[in-house]
N, C-alpha and C positions, 0 to 999 in steps of 0.2 A: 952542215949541209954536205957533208962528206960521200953520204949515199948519193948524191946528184951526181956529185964528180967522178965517184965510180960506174956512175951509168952512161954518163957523158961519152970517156974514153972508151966503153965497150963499145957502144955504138958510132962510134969515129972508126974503129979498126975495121968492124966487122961491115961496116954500109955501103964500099965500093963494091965488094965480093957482093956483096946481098942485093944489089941495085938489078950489077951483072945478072946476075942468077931471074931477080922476078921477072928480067923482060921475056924468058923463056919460059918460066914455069906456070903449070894450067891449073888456073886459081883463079873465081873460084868453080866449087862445078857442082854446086848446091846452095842453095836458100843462104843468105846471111842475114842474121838478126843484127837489128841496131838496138841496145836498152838505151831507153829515156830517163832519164832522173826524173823527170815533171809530168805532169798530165796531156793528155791530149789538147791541141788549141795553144801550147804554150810555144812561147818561141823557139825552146830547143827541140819543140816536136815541128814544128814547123820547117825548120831546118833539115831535119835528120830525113822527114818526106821530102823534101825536095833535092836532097843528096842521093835519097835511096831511087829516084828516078832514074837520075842521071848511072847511080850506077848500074842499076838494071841494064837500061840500053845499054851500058857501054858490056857489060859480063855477059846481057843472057841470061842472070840468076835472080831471083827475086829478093826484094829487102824486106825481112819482118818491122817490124817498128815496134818496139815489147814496151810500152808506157808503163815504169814499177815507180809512180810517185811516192810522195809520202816521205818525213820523218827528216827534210833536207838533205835527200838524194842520197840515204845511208845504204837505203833496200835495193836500190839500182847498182849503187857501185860496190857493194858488194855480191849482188849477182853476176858483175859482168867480172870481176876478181876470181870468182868460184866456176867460169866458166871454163869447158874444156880451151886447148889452149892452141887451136889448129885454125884459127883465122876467122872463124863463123860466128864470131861474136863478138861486138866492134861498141865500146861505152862513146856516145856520144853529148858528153856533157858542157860543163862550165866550171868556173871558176870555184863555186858552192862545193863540189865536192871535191875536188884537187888541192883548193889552198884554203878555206874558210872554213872546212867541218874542223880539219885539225885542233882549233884553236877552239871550235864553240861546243865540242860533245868533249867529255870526260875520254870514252872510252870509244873508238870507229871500230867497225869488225871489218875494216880494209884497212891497208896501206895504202895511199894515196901515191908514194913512190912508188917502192918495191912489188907491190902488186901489179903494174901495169908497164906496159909495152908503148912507150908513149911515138901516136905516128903523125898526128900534124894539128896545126891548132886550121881553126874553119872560118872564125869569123869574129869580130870583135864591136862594141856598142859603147855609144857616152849615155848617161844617165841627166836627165834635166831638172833644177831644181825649181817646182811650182808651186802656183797655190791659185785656189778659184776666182776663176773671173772675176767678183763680187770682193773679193780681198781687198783690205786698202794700203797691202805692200805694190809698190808698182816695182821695186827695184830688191837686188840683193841687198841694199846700201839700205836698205827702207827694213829689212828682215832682220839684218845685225843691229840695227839700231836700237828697234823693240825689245828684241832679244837682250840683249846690254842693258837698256831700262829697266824692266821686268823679268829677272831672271827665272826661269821656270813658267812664264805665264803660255808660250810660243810650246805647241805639241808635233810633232812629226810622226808619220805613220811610217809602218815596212814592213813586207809581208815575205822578203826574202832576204838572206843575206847581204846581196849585193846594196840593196835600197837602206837593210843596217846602218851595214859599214859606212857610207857612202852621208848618212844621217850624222853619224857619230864622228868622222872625218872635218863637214861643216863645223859643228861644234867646237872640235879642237881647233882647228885652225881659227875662228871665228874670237876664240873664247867666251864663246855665249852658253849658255845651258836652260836647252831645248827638251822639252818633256819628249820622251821615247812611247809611240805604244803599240805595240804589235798586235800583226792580223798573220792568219794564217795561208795570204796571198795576195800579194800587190793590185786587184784588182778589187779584193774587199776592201782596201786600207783607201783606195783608189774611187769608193761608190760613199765612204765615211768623209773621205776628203771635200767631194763634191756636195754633200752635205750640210758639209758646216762642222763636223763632231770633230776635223782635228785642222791645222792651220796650213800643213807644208808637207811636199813628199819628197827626194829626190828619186823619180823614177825612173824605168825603161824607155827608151823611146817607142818599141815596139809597145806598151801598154800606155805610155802617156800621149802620143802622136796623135792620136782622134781627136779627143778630149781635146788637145793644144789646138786641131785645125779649125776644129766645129766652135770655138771658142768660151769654152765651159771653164777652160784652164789655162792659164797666163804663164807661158815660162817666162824664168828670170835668169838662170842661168847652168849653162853645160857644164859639166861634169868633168870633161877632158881637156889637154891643153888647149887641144886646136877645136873650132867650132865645129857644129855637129854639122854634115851634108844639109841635111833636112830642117834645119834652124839656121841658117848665114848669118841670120841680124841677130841671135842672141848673144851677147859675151860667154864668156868663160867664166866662171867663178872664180880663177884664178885673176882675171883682166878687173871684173867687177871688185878685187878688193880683196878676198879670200885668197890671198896668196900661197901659192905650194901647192892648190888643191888640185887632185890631179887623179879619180879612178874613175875605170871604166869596168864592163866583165867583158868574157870572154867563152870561146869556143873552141872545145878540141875535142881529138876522137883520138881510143887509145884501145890497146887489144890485151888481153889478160898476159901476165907478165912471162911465162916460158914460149911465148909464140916464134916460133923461127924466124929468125933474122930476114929469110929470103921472104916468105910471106907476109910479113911488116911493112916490106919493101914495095911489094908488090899492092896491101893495102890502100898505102900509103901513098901510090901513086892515082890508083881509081880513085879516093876522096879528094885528092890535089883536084883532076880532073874536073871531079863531080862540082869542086866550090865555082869552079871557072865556065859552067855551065849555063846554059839560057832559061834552065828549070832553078838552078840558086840564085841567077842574075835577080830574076823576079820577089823571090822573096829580099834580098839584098836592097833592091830598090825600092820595094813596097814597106819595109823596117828601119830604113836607116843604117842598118847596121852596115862594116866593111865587110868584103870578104879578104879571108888573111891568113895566108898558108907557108909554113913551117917547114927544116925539115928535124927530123926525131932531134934532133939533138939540141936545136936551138928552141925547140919548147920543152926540153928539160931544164934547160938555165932560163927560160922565163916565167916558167913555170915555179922556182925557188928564190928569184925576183919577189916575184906578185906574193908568196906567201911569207917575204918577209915583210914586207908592204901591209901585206892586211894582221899579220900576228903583230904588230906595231900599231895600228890602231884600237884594234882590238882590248890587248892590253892595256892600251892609256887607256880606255873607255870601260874599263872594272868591271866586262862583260863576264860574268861565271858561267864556265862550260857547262852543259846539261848533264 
């Protein structure tokens, strides 16, 4: 992790001078695109609109929102990598292409470090682990059980990384072995669950919260240490039994990697702004999700945190890169 720490200290020296410098400098003074890694309708486009409000108002400049799904957000961050490097193009992702693609494609045509500018993380989410109303687990305690019984009979859906990992983390910790079967989107795996075609998901709160209100789907237990806003009475998978268990994902926004210190700076201050907003408030409280702001430097080292985090499950989990 050597590259972390040399990014670290560049931007320890150079951020007082840089901080100085944005609150004078006139940026910006044209359109800035935000790329999506996801489709439109998904959480990080959700997000990224309702940042690009806030920072309108606040600049006067319009936000593109450039949606380049596909392919686990390789075509997005490497678009916003190849972008010129003068502030007007701002990758507004997640965890998926920062710490997860490393470990799950053979070959990235980004660097997830050294390609970017990194200027603040946005917002952070627990993942819930359910199963349909009609299920006759009522408990985590009831899911380990089965699982331990019949190893292999118990299937899990994931239609993104984060829902993976997050699948294959139970497991380990559990020592149960749960059939894995991938969809190409947390919402298909999410329409097979409700179903009946597979048994269990851990998923988003922003995809599984309807579902959980309207009562179609029963959580059993959160994903993070502490319990989620939007669920108080559920445990933790950690409190239920699954000891150690402990991922969430995340959000941040980052600028292609030669971008000037002073306009980083400056970035980096509109999106601070924009998460602290009555247009992110809304999305914030209609998702569960927190809002959760950084500055460059402490989401480099959490940033190399989380990706040791997940290349550790990963690998115990004999996942073969693509």
């Amino acid at each position: 992790m050597k590259i972390y720490r040399r990014v670290a200290i560049a931007l320890a020296i150079v951020g007082p001078a840089a901080i100085a410098a944005a609150q004078s400098v006139r940026f910006p003074e044209k359109p800035v695109t935000f790329i999506v890694p996801f489709a439109a309708g998904s959480a990080t486009d959700q997000l990224a609109r309702a940042l690009g409000v806030a920072f309108t108002e606040k600049t006067g400049q319009a936000v593109i929102v450039d949606n380049r799904g596909g392919a686990g957000g390789l075509i997005a961050a490497q678009a916003a990598a190849r972008a010129a490097a003068d502030g007007y193009t701002v990758l507004i992702t997640t965890n998926t292409t920062q710490v997860a693609n490393p470990y799950l494609y053979h070959k990235l045509p980004y660097d997830p470090v050294a390609d970017f500018a990194p200027l603040t993380a946005l917002g952070r989410g627990g993942q819930v682990l359910v199963v349909p109303a009609a299920s006759p687990y009522n408990s985590v305690a009831d899911v380990v059980a089965k699982a331990r019984s019949q190893p292999g009979k118990l299937s899990y859906g994931a239609g993104n990384s984060s829902s993976r990992i997050a699948g294959e983390m139970l497991k380990q910790l559990s020592q149960t072995d749960i059939l894995y079967v991938p969809y190409k989107s947390n919402p298909q795996a999410l329409t097979d669950l409700l179903g009946g075609q597979i048994d269990l998901m851990v998923i988003d709160t922003v995809t599984g919260m309807p579902q959980i209100e309207s009562g179609k789907l029963r959580a059993l237990g959160a994903s993070t240490q502490r319990r989620l806003n939007v669920l108080p009475k559920v445990p933790t998978l950690d409190e239920a039994g699954v000891k150690g268990y402990d991922i969430g994902y995340w959000f941040a926004a980052y600028a292609p990697a030669k971008t000037s210190t002073v306009v980083t700076a400056r970035l980096r201050q509109l999106l601070v702004d924009a998460v602290h907003s009555p247009h992110a408030k809304a999305f914030f409280d209609n998702t569960g999700i927190d809002p959760w702001t950084t500055t460059s430097e402490e989401l480099v080292w959490f940033q190399a945190v989380e990706a040791r985090k997940w290349s550790k499950v990963i690998k115990a989990a004999n996942i073969e890169p693509e």
